[in-house]
C-alpha positions, 0 to 999 in steps of 0.5 A, spaced: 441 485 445 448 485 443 453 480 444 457 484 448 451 485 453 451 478 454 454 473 458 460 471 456 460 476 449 456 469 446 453 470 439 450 463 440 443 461 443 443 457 450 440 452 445 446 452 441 450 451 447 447 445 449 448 442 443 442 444 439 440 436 439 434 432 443 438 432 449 438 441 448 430 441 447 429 436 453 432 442 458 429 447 455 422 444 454 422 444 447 419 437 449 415 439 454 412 430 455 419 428 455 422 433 460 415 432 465 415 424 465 423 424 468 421 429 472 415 424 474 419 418 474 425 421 478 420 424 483 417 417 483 425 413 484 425 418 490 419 417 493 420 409 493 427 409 494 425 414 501 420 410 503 421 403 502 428 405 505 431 401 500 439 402 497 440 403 490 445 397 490 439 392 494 434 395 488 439 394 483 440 387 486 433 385 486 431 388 480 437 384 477 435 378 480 427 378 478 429 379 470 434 373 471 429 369 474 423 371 469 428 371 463 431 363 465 424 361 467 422 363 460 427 360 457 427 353 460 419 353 458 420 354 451 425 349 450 420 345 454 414 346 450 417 348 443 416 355 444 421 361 441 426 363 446 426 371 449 427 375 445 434 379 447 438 382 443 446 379 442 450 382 447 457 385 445 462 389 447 466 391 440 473 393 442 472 399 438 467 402 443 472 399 448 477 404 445 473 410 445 471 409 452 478 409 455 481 414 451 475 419 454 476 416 461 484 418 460 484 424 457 479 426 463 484 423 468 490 426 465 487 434 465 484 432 473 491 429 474 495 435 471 491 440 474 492 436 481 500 437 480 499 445 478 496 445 485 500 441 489 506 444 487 503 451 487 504 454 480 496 456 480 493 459 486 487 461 482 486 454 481 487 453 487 483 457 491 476 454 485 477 448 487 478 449 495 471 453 495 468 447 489 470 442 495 468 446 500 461 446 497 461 439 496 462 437 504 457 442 506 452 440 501 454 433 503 452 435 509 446 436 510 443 432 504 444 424 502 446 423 494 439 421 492 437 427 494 442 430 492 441 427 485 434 429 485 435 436 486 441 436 481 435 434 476 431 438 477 436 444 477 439 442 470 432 441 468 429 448 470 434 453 471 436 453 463 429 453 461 428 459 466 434 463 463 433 462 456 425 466 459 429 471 462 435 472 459 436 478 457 434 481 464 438 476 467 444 478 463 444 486 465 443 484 472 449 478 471 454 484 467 452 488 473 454 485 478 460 482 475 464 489 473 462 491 482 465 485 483 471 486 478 472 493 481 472 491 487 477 485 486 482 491 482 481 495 489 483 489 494 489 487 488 492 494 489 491 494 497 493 488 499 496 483 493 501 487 490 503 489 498 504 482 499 512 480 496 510 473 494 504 473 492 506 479 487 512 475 485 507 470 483 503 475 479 509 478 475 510 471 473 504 469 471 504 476 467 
């Protein structure tokens, strides 16, 4: 299949897109024991968290405080009885992974912070409107379904769908293309009924030309 037959014209495999590392061959079930036991033990938080009714942060307290208990009990024995302490690893934060975070973190807000402006101050109705549908899906998904749940079904979906599509590609490919210049068709016609009737909405799409 050409590269131009294929979504996005990529000349680079789905394999490649994710990186080409482990995390690219969990996805894509090259590591088949890996992929099956997240599944496993995230279908298995799901369950306890749904049944037991605990909350993340309870479990996440109660979690914490039997390590703790274990980890001091153990201690205060083996000062006692001559014994070695736990073996724990010296736990530092260096200031360069403290750098190397907040620059990711603020690079991210600065782009999140740039494109609110553009959209408050009207310059980009394109993005607008993504970001309108995009928070629409959310509150509606956010609706019917609790963030655990949410989570879970999100895994599954990064751990399916890739894999899914790297089986299928090239059928799903066509159909995709094929749909996509329907709906550009489509949209070149609305363009020239309705948009380019409107005079700022014209006005908008000449500047932006």
């Amino acid at each position: 299949m050409d590269s131009s037959d294929k979504l996005f014209n990529r000349q680079r495999s789905l394999h490649q897109i994710l990186g080409g590392g482990f995390v690219a061959d969990v996805v894509l079930w090259r590591r088949k024991d890996v992929t099956v036991g997240i599944l496993v033990v995230t279908l298995f938080a799901w369950v306890v968290f749904e049944i037991s009714g605990y909350t993340l942060l309870s479990l996440v307290s109660s979690v914490l405080f039997l390590l703790f208990a274990i980890l001091f009990l153990w201690a205060k024995s083996a000062a006692i009885l001559n014994r070695p302490a736990p073996p724990l690893p010296h736990l530092y934060l260096s200031e360069e992974m403290v750098n190397e975070a907040a620059y990711f973190i603020r690079n991210h807000i600065n782009m999140i912070l740039s494109v609110s402006e553009d959209i408050a101050l009207g310059k980009d109705t394109n993005m607008y409107v993504k970001v309108s549908a995009g928070l629409m899906l959310v509150s509606v998904v956010g609706g019917l379904t609790d963030f655990l749940t949410l989570g879970y079904t999100s895994l599954v979906i990064v751990l399916t769908v890739p894999a899914l599509y790297e089986k299928y590609e090239d059928q799903v490919d066509a159909y995709v293309l094929m749909a996509y210049r329907k709906l550009w068709q489509l949209y070149h016609k609305f363009d020239a009924v309705c948009v380019n009737k409107v005079p700022i909405l014209s006005l908008e799409k000449k500047k932006l030309s």
